[in-house]
Backbone as a chain_set.jsonl record, in Angstrom:
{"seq": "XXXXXXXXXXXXXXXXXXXXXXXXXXXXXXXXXXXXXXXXXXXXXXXXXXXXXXXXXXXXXXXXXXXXXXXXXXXXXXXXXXXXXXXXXXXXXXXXXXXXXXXXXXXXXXXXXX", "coords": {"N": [[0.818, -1.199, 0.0], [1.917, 1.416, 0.909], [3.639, 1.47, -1.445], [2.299, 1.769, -3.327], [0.729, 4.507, -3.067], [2.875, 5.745, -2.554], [3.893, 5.872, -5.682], [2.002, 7.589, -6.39], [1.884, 9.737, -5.378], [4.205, 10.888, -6.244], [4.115, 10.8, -8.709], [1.98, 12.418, -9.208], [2.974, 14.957, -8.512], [5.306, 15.315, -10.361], [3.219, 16.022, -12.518], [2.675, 18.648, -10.992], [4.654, 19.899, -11.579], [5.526, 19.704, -14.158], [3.22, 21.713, -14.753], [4.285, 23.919, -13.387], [5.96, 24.359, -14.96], [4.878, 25.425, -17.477], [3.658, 24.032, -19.123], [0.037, 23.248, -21.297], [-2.754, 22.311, -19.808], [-3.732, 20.091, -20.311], [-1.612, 18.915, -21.253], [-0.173, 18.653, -18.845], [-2.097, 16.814, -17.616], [-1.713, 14.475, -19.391], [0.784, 13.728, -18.451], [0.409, 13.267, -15.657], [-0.935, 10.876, -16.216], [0.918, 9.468, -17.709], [2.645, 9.102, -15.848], [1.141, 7.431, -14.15], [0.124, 5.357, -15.44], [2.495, 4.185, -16.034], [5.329, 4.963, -15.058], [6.595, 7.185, -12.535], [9.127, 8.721, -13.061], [9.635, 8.277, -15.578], [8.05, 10.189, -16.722], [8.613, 11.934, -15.647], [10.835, 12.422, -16.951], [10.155, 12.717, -19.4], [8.544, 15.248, -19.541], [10.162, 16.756, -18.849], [12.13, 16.889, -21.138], [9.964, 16.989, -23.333], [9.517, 20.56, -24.797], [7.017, 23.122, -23.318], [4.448, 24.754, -24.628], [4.508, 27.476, -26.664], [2.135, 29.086, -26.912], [0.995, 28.327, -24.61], [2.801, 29.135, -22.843], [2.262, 32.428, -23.689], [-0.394, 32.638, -22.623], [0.012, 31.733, -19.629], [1.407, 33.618, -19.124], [4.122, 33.62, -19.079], [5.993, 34.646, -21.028], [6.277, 35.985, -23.992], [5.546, 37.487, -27.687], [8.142, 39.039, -29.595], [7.149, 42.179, -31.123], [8.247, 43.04, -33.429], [10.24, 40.447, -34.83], [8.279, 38.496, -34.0], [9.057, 36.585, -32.397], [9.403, 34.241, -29.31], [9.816, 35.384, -26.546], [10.896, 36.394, -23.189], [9.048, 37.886, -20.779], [9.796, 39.907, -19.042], [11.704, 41.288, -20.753], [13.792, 43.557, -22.101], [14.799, 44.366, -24.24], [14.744, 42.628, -27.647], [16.129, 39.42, -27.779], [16.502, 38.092, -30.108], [16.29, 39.84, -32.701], [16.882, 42.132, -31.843], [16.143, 45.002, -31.368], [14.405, 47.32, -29.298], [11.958, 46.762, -26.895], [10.631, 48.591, -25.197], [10.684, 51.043, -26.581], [9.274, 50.705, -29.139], [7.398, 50.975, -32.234], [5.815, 50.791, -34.921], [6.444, 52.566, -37.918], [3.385, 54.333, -39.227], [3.353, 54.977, -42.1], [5.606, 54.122, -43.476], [6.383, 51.443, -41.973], [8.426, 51.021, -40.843], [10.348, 50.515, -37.877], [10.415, 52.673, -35.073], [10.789, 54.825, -32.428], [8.788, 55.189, -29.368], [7.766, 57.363, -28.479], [8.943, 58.877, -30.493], [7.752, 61.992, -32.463], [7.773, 62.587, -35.114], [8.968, 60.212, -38.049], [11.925, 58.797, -38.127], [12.72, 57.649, -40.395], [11.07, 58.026, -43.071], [10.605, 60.492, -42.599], [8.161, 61.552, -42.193], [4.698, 62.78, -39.85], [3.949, 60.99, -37.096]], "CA": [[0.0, 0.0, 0.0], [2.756, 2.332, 0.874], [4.006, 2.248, -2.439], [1.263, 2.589, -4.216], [0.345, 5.68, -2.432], [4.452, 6.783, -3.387], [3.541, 6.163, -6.645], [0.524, 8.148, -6.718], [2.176, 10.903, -4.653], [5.466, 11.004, -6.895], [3.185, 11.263, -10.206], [1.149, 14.356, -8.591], [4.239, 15.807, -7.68], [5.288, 15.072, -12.263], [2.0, 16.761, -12.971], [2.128, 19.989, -10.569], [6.378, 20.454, -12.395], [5.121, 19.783, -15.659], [2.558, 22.784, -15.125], [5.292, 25.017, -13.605], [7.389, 24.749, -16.169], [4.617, 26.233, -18.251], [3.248, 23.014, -19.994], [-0.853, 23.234, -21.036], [-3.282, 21.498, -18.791], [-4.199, 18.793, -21.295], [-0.28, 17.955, -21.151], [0.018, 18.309, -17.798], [-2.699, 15.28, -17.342], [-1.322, 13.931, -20.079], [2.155, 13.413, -17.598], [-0.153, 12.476, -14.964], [-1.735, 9.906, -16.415], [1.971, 8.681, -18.301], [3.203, 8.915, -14.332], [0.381, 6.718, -13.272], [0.77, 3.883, -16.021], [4.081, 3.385, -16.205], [6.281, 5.219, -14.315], [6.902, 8.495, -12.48], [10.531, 8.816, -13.505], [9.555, 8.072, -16.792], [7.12, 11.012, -16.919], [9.467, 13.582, -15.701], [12.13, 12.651, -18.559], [9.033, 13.366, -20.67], [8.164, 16.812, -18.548], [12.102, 17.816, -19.053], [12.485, 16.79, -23.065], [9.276, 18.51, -24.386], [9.323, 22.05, -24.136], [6.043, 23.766, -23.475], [4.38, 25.474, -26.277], [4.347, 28.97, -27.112], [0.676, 29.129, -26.492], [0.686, 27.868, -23.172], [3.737, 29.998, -22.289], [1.559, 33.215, -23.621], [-1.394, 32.267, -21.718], [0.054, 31.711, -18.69], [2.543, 35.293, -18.713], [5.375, 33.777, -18.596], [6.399, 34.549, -22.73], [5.626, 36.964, -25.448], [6.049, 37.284, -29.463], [8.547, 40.306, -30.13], [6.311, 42.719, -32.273], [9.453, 42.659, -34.913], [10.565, 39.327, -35.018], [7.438, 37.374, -34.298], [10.05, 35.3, -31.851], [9.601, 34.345, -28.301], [11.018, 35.665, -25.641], [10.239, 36.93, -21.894], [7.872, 38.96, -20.323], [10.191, 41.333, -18.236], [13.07, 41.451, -21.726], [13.34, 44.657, -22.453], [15.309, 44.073, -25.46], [14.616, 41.097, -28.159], [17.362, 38.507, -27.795], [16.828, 37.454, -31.66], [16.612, 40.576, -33.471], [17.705, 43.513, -31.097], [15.081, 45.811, -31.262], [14.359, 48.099, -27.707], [10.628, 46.697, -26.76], [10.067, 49.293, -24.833], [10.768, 52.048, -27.236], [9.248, 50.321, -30.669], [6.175, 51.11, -32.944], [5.605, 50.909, -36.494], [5.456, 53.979, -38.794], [1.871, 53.825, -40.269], [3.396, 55.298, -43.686], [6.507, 53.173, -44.397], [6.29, 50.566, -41.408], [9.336, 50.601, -40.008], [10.496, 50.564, -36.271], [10.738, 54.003, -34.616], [10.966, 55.098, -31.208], [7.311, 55.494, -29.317], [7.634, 59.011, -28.12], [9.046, 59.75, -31.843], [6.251, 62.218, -33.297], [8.271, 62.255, -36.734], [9.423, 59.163, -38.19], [12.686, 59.031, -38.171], [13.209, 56.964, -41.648], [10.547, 58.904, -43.614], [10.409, 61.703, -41.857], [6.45, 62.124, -42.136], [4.151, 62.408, -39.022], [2.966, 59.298, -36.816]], "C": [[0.861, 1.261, 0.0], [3.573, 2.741, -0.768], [3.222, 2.36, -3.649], [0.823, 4.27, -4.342], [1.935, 6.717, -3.051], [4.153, 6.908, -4.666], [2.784, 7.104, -7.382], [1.004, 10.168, -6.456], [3.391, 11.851, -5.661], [4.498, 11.498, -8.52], [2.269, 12.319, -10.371], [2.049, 14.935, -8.986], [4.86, 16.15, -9.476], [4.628, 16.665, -12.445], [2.186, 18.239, -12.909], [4.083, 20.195, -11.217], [5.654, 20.607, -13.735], [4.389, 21.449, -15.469], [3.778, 24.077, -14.388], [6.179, 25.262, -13.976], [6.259, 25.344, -17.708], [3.802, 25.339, -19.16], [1.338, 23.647, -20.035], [-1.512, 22.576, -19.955], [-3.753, 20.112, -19.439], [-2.764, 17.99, -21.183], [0.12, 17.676, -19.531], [-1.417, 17.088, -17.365], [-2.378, 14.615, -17.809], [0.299, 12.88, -19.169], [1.372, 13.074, -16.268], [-0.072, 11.098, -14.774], [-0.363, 8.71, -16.639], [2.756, 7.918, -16.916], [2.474, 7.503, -13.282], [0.367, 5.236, -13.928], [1.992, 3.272, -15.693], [4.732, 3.832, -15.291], [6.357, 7.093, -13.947], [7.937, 9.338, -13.156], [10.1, 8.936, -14.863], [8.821, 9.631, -17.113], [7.397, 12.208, -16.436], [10.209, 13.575, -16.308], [11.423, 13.711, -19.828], [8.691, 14.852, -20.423], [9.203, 17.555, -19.13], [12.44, 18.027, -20.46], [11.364, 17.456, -23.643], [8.6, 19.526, -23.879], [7.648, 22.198, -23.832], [5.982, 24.316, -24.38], [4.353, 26.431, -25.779], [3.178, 29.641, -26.709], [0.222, 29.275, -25.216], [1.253, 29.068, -22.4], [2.936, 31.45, -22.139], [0.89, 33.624, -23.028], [-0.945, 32.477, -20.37], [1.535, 33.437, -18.378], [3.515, 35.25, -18.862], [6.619, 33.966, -20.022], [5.365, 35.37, -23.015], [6.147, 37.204, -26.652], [6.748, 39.236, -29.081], [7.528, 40.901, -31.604], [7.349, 42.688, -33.48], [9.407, 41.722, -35.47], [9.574, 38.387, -34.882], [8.169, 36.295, -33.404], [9.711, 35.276, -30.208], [10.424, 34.434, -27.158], [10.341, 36.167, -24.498], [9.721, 37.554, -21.679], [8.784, 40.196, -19.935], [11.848, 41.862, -19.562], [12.568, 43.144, -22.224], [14.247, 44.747, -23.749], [15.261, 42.478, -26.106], [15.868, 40.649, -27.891], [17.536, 37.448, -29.278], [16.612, 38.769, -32.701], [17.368, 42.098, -32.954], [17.196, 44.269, -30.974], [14.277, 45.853, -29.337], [13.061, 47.805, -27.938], [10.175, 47.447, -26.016], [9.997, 50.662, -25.616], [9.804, 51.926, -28.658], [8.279, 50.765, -30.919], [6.417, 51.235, -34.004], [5.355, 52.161, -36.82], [4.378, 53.489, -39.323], [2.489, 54.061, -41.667], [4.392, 54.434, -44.087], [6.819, 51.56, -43.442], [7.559, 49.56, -40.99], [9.564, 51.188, -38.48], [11.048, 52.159, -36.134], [10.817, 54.045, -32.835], [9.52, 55.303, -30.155], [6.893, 56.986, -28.774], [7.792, 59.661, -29.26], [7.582, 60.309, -32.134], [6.361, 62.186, -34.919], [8.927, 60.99, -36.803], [11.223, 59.423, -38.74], [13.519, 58.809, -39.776], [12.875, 57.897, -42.603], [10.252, 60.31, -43.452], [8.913, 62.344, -42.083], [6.051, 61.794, -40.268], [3.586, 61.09, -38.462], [1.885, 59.565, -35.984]], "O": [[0.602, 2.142, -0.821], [3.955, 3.845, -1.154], [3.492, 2.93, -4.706], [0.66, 4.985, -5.331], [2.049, 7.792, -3.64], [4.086, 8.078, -5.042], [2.839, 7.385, -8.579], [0.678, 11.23, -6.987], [3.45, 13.075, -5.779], [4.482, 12.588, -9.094], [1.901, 12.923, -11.379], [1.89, 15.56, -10.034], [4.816, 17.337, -9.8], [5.094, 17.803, -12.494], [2.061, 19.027, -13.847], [4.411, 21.306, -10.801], [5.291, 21.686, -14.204], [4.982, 22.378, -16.017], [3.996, 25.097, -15.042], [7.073, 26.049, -13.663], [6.773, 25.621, -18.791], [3.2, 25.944, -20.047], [1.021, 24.384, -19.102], [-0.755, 22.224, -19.05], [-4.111, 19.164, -18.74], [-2.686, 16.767, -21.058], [0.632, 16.633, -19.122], [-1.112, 16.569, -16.291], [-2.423, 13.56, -17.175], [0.637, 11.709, -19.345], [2.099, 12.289, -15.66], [0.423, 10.369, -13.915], [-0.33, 7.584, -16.141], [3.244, 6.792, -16.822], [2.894, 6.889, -12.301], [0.528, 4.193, -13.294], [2.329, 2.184, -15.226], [4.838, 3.006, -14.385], [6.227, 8.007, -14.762], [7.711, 10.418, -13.703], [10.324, 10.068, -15.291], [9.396, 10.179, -18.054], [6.786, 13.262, -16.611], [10.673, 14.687, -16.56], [11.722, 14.641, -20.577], [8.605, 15.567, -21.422], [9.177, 18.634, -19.72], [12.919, 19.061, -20.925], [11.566, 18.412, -24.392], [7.681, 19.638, -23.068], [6.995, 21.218, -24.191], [6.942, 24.567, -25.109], [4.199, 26.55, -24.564], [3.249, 30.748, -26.174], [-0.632, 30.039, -24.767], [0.642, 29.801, -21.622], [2.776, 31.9, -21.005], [1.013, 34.782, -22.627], [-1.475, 33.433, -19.804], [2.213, 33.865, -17.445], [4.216, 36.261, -18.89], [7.775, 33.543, -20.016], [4.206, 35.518, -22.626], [7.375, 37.128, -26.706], [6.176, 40.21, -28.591], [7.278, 40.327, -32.664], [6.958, 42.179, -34.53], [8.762, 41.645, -36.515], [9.744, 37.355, -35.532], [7.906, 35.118, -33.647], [9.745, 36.404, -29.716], [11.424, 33.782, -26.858], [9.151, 36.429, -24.671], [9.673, 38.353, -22.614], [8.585, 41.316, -20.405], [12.778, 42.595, -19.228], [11.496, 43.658, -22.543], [14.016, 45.869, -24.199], [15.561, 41.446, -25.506], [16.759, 41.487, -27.757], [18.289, 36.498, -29.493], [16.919, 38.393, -33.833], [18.135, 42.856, -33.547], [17.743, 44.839, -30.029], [13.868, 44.987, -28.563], [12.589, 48.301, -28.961], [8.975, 47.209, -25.881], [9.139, 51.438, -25.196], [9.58, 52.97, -29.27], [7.753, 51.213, -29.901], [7.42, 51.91, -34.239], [4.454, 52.86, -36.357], [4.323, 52.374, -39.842], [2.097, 53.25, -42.505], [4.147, 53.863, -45.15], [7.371, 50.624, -44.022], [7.752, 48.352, -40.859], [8.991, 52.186, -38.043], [11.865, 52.711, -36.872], [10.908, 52.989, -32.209], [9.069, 56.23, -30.829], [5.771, 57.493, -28.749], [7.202, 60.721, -29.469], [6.544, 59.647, -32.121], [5.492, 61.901, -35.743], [9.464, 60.563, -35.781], [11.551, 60.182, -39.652], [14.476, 59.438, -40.229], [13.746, 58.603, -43.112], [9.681, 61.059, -44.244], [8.691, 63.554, -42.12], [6.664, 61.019, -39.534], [2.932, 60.275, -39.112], [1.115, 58.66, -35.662]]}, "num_chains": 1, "name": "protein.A"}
């Protein structure tokens, strides 16, 4: 009985990592359930080798798409780490739709109003 109950306890324990590492909730039962067939161990290799999605990450705060690059990267980055572009400074010109500064009132490229 005792190690059933370890079993049971150890494959929770999977589950509630899997979700704070960012995984959905469909995968995190999913590592439950893998924890409760077969093996706990087994089901935190699986937890550790596939990432969380993008989606999930979004959702839950802990990730966001650089408006540039379209690439993910952290919530508190204040610069992308795949194209370089200052996320706190950025915005599109409306007329030629490149990156400017967000206080700019002239565009710096075209030099028309934004």
């Amino acid at each position: 009985m005792l190690y059933i109950t370890l079993w049971i306890v150890l494959s929770i324990l999977v589950a509630l990592y899997a979700f704070a590492r960012g995984h959905s909730t469909i995968n995190v039962f999913g590592f439950l359930l893998l924890g409760l067939v077969f093996s706990p161990l087994i089901a935190l290799v699986a937890t550790v080798l596939i990432p969380p999605s993008d989606k999930s990450l979004i959702d839950k705060g802990l990730a966001k798409k650089c408006p540039h690059c379209a690439e993910l990267i952290k919530t508190e980055a204040e610069v992308c780490g795949h194209c370089g572009i200052d996320l706190d400074v950025a915005k599109k010109c409306p007329h030629c739709a490149e990156w400017v500064k967000s206080e700019a009132a002239v565009c710096s490229h075209c030099g028309r109003d934004i």
